[in-house]
C-alpha positions in Angstrom: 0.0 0.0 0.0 0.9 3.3 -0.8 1.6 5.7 2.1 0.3 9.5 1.3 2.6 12.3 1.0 3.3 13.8 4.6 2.2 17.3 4.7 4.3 19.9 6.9 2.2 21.4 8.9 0.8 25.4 8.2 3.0 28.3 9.8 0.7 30.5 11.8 0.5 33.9 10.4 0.8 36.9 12.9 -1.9 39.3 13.0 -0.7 42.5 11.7 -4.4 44.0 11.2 -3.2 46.6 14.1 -0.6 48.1 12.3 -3.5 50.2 10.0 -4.6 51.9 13.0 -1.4 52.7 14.8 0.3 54.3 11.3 -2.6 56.1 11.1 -1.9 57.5 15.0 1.3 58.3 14.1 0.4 60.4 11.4 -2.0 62.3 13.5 0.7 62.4 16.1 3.6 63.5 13.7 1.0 66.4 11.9 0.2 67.9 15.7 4.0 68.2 16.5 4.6 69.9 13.1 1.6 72.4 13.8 2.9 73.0 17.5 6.9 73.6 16.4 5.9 75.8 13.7 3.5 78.1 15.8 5.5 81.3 17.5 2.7 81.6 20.3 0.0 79.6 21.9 -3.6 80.6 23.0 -3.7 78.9 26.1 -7.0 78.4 25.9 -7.3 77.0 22.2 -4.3 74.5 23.1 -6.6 73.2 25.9 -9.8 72.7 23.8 -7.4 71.3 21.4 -5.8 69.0 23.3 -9.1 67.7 25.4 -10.5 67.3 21.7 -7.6 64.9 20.5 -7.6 62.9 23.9 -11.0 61.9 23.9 -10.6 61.1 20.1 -7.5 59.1 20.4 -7.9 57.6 24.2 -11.0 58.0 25.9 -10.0 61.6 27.4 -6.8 60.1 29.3 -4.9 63.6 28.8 -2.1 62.2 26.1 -1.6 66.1 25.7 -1.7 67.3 29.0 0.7 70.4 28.9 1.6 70.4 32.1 4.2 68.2 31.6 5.7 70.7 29.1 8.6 72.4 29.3 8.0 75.7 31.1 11.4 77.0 30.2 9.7 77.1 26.3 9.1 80.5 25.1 6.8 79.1 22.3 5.0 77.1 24.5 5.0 78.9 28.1 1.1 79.8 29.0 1.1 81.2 31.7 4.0 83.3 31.7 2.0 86.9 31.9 -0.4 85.0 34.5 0.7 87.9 37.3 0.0 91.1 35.3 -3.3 92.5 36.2 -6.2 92.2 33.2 -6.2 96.2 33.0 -2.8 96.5 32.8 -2.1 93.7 30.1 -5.3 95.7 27.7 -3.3 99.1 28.1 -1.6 99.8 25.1 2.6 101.3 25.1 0.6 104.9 24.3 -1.5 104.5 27.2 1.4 103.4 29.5 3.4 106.4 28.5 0.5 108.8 29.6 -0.1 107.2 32.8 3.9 107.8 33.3 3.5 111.7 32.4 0.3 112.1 34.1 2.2 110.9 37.4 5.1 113.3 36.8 2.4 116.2 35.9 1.3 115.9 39.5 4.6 115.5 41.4 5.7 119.0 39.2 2.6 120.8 40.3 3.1 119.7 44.2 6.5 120.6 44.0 5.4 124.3 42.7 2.5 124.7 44.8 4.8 124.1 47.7 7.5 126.6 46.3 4.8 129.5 46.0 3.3 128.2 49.4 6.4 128.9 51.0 7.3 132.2 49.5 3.5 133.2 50.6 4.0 132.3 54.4 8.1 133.9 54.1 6.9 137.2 52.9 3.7 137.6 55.6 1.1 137.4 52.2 -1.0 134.4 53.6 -4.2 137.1 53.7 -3.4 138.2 50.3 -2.5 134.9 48.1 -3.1 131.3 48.3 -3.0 128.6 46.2 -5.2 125.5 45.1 -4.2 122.2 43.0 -7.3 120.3 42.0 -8.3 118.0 39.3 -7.8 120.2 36.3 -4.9 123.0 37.3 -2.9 124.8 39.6 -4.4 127.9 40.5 -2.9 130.8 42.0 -5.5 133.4 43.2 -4.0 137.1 44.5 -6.1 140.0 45.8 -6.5 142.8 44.0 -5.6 145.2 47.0 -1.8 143.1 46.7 -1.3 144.7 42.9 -3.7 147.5 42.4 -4.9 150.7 43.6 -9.0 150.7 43.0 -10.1 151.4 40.0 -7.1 151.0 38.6 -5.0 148.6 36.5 -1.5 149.3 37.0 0.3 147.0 39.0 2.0 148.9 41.6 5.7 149.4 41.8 6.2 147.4 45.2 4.0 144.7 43.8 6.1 144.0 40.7 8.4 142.0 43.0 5.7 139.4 43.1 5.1 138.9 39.8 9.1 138.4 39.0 9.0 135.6 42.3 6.1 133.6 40.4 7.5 133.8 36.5 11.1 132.8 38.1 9.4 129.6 39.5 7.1 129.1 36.5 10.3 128.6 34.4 10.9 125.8 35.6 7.9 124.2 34.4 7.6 125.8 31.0 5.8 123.1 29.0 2.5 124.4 30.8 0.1 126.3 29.7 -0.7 129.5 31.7 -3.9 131.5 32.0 -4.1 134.5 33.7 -7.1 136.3 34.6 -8.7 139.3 35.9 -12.2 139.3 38.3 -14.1 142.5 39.7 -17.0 142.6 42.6 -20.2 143.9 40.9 -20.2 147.3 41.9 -20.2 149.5 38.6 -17.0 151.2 37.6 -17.1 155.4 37.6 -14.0 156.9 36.5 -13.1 158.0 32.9 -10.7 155.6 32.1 -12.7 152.2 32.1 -16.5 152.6 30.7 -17.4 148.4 32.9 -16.0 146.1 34.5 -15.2 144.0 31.7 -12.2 146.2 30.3 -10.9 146.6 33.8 -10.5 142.8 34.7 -8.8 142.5 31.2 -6.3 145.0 31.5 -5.8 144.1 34.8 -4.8 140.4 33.6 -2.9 141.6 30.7 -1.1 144.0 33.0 0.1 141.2 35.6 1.0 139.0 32.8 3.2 141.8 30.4 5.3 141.5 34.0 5.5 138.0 34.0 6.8 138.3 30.4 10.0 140.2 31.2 10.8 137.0 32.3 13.0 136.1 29.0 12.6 131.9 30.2 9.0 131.9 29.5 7.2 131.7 25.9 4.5 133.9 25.2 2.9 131.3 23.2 2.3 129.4 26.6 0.2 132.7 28.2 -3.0 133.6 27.9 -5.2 136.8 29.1 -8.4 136.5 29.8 -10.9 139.2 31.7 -14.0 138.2 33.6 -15.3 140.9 35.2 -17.9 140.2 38.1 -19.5 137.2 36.4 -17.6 134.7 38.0 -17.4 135.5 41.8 -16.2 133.1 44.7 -18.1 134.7 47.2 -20.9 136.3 47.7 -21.1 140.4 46.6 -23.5 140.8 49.2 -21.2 142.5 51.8 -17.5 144.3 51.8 -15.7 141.0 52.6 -17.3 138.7 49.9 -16.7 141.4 47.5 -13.3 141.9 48.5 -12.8 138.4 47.3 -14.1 138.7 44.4 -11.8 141.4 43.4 -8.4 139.3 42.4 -6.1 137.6 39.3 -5.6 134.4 39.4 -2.7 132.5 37.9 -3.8 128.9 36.9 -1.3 126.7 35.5 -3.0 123.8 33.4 -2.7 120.3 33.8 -2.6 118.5 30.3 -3.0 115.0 31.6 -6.9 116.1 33.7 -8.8 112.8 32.7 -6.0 110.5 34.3 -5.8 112.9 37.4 -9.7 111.9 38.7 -8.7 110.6 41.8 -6.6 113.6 42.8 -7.8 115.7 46.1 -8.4 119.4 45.6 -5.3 121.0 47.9 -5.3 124.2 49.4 -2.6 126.3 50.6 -1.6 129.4 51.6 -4.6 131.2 53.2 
């Protein structure tokens, strides 16, 4: 009898059917790395939605991408590096910055001349005849009539001219402000033949003070400005000799060009 051929038996073949799915995870893998080496800068919060995305695609949420585990020395990749900075300092923009800067030197100059001319005021015995006042929009320097003129009159007299030179001397060392001085009556008419109201003499009285502030060869003219108010804008009441007294000045008022930044600066007074 015949004996049959004797087969070898059949190799088993590995299954390789897993290798599909893993080339295709390394793809995915490979493209993110690309994408996150090329970027400069990360959105912290885009990189999380991102990476919570591809976990739960790729494994069921188990935080593959956590980035945590990055490097935090990374420039490209460090997220929380400007966690610190407040949120209303990170909006401001350089311009912003900049004005916040000048705005705080604006009201260290005007503290530092408001304590100058407070100090001259109390050294020459003038405290019932100047004073001075810093608010929100200027520094104002407000002198009584009876310490420059002689009533109903506009020259500034001889012995007064000294006080005008004192201020201009200390305004020059602030010349980048703008300077407005002007005249203020009570509301008693004016009778002599020289001024027909009290309009013309609060302007001449201004223009007066300021032509001596002018000799001043520190200061620019372009910075100085005249202005005459007659009795329409009284601080007290013209109702009696003392509130019309009062009313009866020049005032010196150096403007602040940074006043919507300086809204949580007290009114000061000095000098009474």
């Amino acid at each position: 009898m015949k004996k049959g051929k004797k087969h070898e038996p059949h190799e088993e073949h590995i299954d390789e059917s897993w290798l599909l799915p893993y080339s295709d995870l390394m793809t995915l893998l490979l493209a993110l790395f690309i994408t996150l080496f090329s970027m400069s800068s990360l959105d912290a919060a885009k990189f999380e939605q991102m990476a919570s995305a591809l976990s739960s695609a790729l494994n069921g949420g188990s935080g593959v991408l956590d980035h945590s585990s990055m490097n935090p020395t990374d420039s490209s990749t460090d997220l929380g590096k400007n966690k610190d900075i407040p949120k209303e300092i990170t909006k401001k923009t350089p311009a912003q910055i900049t004005d916040a800067q000048m705005a705080q030197k604006e009201q260290e100059d005007l503290e530092k001349l408001k304590k100058r001319l407070d100090k001259y005021i109390a050294h020459n015995g003038l405290s019932d005849q100047l004073n001075t006042k810093l608010n929100q929009s200027e520094l104002k320097i407000t002198i009584s009539d009876k310490a420059l003129f002689s009533s109903g009159r506009a020259d500034v007299k001889p012995e007064s001219r000294s006080l005008a030179k004192a201020i201009s001397s200390m305004l020059q060392e602030f010349p980048e402000y703008e300077v407005v001085v002007s005249g203020h009556t009570d509301n008693v008419p004016i009778s002599n033949n020289q001024y027909k109201d009290n309009w013309d003499l609060s302007a001449d009285r201004a223009l007066n003070f300021l032509k001596i502030l002018l000799l001043n060869p520190q200061l620019d003219p372009s910075k100085f400005t005249p202005s005459g108010y007659g009795e329409y804008h009284p601080i007290a009441s013209n109702d009696t000799n003392i509130g019309r007294a009062q009313n009866r000045r020049v005032e010196v008022s150096i403007i602040r060009k940074y006043q919507s930044n300086n809204t949580n600066v007290k009114s000061v007074s000095g000098g009474n």
